[in-house]
Every structure is written in C-alpha cells, then in structure tokens.
SEMAR-500250 format. One record per residue: residue number from 0; residue in three letters; chain; x, y, z of N, C-alpha, C, CB in turn. Coordinates in steps of 0.02 Angstrom, whole numbers. Each point is the difference from the previous one (the first is absolute). Last residue first. Glycine has a CB too. Layout:
residues N
NUM; ALA; A; X; Y; Z; X; Y; Z; X; Y; Z; X; Y; Z;
...
***
This chain:
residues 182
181; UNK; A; -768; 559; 874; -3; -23; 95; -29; 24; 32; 78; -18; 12;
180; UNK; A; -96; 45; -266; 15; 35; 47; -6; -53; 36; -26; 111; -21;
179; UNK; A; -20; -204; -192; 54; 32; 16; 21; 44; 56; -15; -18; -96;
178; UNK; A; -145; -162; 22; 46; -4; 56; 61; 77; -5; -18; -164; -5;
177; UNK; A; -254; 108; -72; 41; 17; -27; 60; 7; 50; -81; 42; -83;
176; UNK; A; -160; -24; 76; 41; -57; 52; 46; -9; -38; -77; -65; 63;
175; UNK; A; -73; 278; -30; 45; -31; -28; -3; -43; 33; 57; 65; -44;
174; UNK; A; -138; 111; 149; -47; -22; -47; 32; -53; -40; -57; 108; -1;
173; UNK; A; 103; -31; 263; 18; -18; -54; -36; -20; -70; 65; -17; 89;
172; UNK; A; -36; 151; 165; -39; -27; -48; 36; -16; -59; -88; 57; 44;
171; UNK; A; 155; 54; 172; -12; -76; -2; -21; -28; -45; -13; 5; 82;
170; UNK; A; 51; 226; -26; -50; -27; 28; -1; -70; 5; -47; 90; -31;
169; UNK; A; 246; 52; -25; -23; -6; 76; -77; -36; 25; 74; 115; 0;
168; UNK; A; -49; -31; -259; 73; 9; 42; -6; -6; 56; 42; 66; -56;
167; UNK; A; -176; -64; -158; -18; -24; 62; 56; -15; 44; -96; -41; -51;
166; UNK; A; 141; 151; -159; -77; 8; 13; -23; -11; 75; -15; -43; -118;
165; UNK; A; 226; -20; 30; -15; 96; 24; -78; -5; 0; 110; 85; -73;
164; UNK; A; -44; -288; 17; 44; 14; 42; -20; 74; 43; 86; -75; -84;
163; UNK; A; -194; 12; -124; -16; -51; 47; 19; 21; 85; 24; -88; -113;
162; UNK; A; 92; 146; -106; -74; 50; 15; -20; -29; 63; -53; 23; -126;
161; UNK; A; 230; -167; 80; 29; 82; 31; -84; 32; 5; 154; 30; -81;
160; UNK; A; -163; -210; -56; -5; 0; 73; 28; 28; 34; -23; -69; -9;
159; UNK; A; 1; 116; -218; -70; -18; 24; 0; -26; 81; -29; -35; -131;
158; UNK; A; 254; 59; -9; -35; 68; 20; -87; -2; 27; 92; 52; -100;
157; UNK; A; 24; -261; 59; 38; 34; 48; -32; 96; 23; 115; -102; -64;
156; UNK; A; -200; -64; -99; -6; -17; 18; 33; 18; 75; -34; -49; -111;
155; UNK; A; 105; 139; -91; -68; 2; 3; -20; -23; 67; -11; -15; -121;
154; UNK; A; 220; -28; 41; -2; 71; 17; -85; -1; 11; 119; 59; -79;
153; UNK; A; -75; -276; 36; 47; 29; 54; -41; 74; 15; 132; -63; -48;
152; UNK; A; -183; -87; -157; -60; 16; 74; 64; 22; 46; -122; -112; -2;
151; UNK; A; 234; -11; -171; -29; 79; -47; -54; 30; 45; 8; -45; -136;
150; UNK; A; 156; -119; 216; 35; 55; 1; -77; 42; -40; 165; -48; -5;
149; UNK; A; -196; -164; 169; -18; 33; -64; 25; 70; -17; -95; -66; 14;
148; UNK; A; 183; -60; 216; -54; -4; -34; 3; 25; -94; -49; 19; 141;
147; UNK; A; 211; -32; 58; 38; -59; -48; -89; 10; -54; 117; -123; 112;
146; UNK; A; -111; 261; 72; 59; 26; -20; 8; -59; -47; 50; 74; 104;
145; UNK; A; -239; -82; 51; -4; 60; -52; 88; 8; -65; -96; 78; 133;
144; UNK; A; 54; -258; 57; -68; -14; -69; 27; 78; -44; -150; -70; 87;
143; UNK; A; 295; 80; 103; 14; -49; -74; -69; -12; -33; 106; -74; 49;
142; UNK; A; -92; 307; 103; -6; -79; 1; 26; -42; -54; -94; 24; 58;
141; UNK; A; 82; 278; 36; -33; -78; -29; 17; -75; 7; -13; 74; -73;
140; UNK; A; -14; 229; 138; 32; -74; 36; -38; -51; -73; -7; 25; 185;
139; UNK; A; 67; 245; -250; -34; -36; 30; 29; -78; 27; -80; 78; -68;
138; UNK; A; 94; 189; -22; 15; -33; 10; -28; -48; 34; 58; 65; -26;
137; UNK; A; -50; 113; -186; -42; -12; 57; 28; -56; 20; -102; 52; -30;
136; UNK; A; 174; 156; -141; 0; -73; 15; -48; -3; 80; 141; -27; -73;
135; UNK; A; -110; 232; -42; 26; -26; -48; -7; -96; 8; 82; 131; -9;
134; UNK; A; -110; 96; 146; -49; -58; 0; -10; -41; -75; -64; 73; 98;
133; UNK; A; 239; 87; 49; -43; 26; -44; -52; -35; -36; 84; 61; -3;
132; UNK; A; 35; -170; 155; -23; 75; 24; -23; 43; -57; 84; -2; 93;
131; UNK; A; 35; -188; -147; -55; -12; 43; -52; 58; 33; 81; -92; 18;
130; UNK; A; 132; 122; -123; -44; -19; -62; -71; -35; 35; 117; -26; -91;
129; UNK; A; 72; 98; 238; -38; 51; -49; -39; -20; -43; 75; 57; 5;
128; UNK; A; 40; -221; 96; -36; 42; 44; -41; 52; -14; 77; -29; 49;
127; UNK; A; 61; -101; -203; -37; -7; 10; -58; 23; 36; 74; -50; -35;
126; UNK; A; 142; 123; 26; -34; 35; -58; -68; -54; -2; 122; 58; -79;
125; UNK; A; 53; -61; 249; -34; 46; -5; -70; 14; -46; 113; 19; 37;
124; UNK; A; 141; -135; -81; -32; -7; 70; -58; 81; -4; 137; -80; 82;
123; UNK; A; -122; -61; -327; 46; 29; 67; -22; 19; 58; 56; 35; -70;
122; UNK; A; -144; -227; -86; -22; 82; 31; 65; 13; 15; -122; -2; 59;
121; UNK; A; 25; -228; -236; 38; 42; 56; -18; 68; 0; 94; -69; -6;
120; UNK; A; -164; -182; -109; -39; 74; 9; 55; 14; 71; -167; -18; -49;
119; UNK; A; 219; -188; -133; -34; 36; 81; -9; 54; -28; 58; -42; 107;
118; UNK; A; 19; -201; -265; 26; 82; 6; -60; 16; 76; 38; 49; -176;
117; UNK; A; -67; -272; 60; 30; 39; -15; -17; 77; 11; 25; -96; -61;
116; UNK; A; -121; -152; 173; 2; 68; -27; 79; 39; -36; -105; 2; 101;
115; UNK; A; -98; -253; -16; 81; 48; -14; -15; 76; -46; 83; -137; -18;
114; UNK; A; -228; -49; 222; -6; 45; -63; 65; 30; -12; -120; 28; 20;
113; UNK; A; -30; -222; 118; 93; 4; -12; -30; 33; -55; 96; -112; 40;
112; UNK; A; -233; -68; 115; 4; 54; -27; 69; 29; -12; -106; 7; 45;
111; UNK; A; 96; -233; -97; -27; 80; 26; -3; 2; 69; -76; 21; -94;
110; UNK; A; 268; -172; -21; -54; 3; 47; -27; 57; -8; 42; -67; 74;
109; UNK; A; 139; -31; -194; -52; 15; -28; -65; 1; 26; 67; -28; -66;
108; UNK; A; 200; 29; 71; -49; -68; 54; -78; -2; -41; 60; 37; 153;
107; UNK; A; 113; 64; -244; 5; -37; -26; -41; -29; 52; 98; 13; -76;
106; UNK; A; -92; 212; 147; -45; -14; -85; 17; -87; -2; 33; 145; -92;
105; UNK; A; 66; -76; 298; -46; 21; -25; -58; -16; -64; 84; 53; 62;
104; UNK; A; 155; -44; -63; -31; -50; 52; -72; -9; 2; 89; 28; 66;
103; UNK; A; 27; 150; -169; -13; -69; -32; -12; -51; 41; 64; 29; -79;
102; UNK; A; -50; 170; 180; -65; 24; -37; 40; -92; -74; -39; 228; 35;
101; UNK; A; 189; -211; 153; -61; 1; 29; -81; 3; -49; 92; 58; 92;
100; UNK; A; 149; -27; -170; -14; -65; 6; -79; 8; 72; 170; -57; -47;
99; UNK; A; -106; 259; -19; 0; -35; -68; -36; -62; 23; 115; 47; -59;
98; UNK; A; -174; 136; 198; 74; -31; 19; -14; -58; -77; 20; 7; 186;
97; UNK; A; -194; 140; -96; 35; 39; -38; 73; -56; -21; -57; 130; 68;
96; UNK; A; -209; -126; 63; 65; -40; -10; 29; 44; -48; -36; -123; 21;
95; UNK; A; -187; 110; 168; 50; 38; -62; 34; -17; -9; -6; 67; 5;
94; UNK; A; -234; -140; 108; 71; 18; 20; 34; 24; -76; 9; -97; 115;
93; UNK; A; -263; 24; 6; 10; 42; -49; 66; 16; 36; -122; 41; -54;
92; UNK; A; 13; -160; 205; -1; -43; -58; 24; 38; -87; -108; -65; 89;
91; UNK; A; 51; 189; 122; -7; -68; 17; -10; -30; -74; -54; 16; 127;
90; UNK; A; 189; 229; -142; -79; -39; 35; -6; -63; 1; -61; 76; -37;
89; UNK; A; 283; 24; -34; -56; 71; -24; -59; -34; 61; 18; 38; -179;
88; UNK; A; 233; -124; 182; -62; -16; 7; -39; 60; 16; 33; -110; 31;
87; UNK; A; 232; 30; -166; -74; 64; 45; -56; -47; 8; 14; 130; -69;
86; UNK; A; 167; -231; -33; 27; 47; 32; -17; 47; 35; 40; -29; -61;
85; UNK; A; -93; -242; -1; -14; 65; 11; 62; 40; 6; -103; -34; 49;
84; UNK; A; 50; -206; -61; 44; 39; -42; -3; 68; 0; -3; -85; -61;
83; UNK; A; -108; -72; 208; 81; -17; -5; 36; 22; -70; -24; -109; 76;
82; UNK; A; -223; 150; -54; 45; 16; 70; 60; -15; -8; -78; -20; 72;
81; UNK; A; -98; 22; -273; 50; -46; 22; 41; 22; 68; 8; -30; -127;
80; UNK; A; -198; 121; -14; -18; -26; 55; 60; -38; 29; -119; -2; -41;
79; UNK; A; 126; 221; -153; -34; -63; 3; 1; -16; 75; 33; -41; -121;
78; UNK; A; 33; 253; -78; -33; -29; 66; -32; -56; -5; -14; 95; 34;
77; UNK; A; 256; 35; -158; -58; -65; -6; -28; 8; 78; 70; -105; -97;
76; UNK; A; 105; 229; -117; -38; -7; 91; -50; -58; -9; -7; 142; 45;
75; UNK; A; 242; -46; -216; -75; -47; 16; -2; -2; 51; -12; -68; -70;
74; UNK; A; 165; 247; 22; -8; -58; 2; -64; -52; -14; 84; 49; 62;
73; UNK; A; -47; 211; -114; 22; -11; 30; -4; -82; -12; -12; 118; 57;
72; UNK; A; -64; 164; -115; 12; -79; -28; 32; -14; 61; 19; -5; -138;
71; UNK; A; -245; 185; 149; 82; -20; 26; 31; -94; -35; -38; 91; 150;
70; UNK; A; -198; -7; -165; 49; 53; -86; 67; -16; 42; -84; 145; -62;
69; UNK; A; -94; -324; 145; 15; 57; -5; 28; 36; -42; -8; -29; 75;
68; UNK; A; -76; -197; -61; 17; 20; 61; -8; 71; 20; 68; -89; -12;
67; UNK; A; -164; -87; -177; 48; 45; 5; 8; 52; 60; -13; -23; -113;
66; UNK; A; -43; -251; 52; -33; 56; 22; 51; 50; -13; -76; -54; 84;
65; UNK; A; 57; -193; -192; 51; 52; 55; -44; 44; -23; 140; -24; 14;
64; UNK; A; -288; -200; -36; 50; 70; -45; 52; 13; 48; -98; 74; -64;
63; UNK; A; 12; -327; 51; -39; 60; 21; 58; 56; -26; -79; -55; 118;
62; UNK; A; 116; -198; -89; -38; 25; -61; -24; 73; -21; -31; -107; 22;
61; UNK; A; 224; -84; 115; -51; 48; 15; -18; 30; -71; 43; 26; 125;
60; UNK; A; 127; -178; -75; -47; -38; 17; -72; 46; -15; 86; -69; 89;
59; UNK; A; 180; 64; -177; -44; 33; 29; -73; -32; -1; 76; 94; -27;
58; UNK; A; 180; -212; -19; -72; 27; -21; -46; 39; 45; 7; -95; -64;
57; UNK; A; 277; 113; 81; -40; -69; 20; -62; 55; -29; 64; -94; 131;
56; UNK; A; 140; 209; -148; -12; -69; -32; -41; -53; -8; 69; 28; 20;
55; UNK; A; -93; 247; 56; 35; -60; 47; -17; -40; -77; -30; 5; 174;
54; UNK; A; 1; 221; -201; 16; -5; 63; 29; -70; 17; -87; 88; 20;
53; UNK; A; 13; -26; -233; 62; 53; 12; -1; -5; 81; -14; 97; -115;
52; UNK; A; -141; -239; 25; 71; 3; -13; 45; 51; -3; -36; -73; -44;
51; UNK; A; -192; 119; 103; 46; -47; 37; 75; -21; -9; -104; -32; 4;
50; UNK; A; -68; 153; -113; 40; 39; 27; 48; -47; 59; -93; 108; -32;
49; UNK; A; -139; -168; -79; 52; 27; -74; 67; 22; 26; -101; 56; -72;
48; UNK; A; -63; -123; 246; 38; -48; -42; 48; 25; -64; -101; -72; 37;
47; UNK; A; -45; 208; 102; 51; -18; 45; 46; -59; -81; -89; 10; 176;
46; UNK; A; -63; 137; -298; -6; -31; 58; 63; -20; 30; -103; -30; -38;
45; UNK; A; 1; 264; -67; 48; -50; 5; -2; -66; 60; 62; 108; -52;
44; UNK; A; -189; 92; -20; -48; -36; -52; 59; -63; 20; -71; 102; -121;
43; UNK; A; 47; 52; 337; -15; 2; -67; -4; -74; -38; 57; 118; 9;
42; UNK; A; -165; 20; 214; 35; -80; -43; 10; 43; -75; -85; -137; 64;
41; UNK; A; 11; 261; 166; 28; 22; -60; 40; -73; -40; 17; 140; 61;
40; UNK; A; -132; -95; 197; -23; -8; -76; 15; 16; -57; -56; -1; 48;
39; UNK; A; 171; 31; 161; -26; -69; 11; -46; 9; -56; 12; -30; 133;
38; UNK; A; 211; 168; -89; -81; -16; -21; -6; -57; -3; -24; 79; -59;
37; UNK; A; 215; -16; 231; -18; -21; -46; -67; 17; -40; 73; -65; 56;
36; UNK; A; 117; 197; 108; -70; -47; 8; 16; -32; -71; -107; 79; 78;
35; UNK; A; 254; 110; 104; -7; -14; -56; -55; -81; -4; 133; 81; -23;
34; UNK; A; -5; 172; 142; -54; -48; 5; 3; -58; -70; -78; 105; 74;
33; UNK; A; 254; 76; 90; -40; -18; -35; -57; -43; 19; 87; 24; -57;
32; UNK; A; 99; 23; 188; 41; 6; -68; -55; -15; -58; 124; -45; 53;
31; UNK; A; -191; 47; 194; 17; 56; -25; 48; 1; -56; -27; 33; 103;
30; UNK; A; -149; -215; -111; 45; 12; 58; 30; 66; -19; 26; -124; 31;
29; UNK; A; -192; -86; -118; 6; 68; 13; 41; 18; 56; -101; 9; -48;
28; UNK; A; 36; -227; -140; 48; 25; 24; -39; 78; 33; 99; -75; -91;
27; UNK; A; -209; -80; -23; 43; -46; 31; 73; 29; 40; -56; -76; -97;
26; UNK; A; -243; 95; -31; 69; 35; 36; 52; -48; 45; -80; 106; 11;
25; UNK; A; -129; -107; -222; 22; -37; 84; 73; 22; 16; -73; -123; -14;
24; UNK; A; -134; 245; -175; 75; -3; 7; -2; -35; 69; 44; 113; -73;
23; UNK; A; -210; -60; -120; -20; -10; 52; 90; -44; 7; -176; 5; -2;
22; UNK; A; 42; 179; -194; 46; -55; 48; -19; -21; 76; 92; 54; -65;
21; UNK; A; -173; 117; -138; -16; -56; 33; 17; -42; 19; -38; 23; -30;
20; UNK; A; 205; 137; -58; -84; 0; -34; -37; -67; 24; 36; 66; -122;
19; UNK; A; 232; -13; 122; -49; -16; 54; -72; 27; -5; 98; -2; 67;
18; UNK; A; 45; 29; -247; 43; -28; 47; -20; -46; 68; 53; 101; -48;
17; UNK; A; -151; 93; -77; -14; -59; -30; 51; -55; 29; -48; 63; -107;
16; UNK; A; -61; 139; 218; 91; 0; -31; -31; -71; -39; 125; 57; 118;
15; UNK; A; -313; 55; -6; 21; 3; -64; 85; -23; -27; -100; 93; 15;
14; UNK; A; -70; -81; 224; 46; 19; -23; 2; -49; -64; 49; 52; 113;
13; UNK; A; -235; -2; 23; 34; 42; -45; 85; -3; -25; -98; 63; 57;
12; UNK; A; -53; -230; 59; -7; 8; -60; 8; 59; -68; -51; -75; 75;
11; UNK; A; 200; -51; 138; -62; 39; -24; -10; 21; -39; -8; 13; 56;
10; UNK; A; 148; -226; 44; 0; 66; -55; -79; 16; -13; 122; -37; -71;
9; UNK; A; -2; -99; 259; -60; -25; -61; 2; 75; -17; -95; -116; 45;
8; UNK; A; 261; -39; 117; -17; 60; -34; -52; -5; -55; 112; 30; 27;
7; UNK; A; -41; -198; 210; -16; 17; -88; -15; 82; -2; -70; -131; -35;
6; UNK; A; 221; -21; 201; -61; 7; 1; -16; 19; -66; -5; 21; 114;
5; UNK; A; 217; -113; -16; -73; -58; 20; -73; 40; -22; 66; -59; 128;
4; UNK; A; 164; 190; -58; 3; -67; -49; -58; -28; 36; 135; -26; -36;
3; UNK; A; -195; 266; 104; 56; -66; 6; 3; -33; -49; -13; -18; 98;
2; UNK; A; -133; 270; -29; 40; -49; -38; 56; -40; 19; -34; 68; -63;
1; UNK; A; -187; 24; 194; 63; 10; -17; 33; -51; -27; -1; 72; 72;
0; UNK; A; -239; 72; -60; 28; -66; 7; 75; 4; -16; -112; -56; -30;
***
C-alpha cells in the first residue's frame, strides 16, 4: 500500500523504540523531503485548558488532554472538521491546522471533533520507506470514526484489523464491523 497524508502507520509489534511502542501514527505529510504524522494515542496527563493561556486570552471551552504528537518539537497541531480553516485535508472530514490563529479559532469555537497535539513524528527522505520494509510499521486506509476514536483501543484495534486485512485479502470478508479499513 502506498504511503500518503491521510493514511496510518500502526507500529508493529516488534518494534520496541519506546517512542513509538504501540502507536498508531495519521500521516500528514510524505514527499521526497520526508515523512512526518501524528500519534493518535498517546494523551497526556495535560489538559488543552491548563495551556491555553499561554495561547490566547479568551477561556478555553475544551476539557480533553493534548496528545503527544511525536519526539519532533514544534507548534500546536490540531485535527478537526472545520474546512475553512484547513491547511490539509488528510480524509473526508479529518483536516490539519498548524496556523496559530487557525488552531485558536478552532478550540474557542469548541466544536468536535478536534484533537491537539504537541510535537510530530518525522523521517528524513527515505528512512521511513525503509522502516516499512523492514516491517517496522504497517500501513493502512482509515476514517474519522477511527482517528477522533478511543486513544487506549487504537493500537489494538487497528492491529486486529490489518490480521483481518491479510487474512482475507480479495475475498470480501469481513469479520469486524469496526470502520477502520474502507
């Protein structure tokens, strides 16, 4: 399957970097200057709100954690549903924002779905490719039920329908009703 912004990395279960130890990463960038994604299950203990005021003046509406993105620092990211603030569109209804006043926009509207993140997961050009190939990650199509769902059932729930995937590849069968493959 070939990697684009829009699809997921689900770390296999051999790989050990603790960094990415059962992850499940939505990709927003691949191009020959690299790769780079978010974890989609890694909340930490910080909520959006404790961290607000260091972003905007006005009250934070939202209750839920910042996720930790990656070991790459960088800005606050945010995936949510707002089209007219987008800077990427990963999948129907799952977009990206990086642009300050876009990711406060955003939060003070206080529409879900909408997950923030500190820091990404980056590659240099190549080094993902390899890390796929040596079967460090597995790639897959998903959906917003799967990507705004239950960060601590992600990795699990993702590696049970890949089995699924390779199991019955071309026949049609689906044992799951679980939305994450298309």
């Amino acid at each position: 399957m070939t990697l684009h912004p829009g699809k997921l990395l689900i770390a296999s279960p051999k790989l050990i970097d603790p960094n990415f130890y059962r992850t499940v990463i939505l990709c927003f960038q691949f191009n020959e200057d690299g790769a780079a994604g978010l974890v989609l299950n890694r909340p930490t203990p910080v909520g959006v709100g404790e961290v607000w005021e260091n972003v905007s003046t006005n009250p934070c509406p939202l209750s839920q954690p910042i996720f930790w993105g990656g070991p790459v620092e960088g800005p606050l990211m945010i995936l949510h549903s707002r089209l007219m603030l987008a800077e990427i569109s990963l999948l129907p209804c799952v977009l990206f924002s990086v642009d300050r006043e876009h990711v406060v926009s955003i939060v003070e509207d206080g529409k879900q779905p909408v997950r923030l993140f500190s820091g990404y997961s980056g590659w240099g050009p190549g080094q993902l490719d390899a890390e796929i190939l040596e079967g460090s990650w597995f790639v897959s199509d998903t959906n917003e039920a799967f990507v705004f769902s239950d960060p601590d059932t992600q990795w699990k729930r993702a590696c049970q329908l890949l089995g699924e995937e390779v199991l019955f590849k071309g026949l049609g069968i689906r044992l799951s009703g679980d939305p994450l493959l298309n």
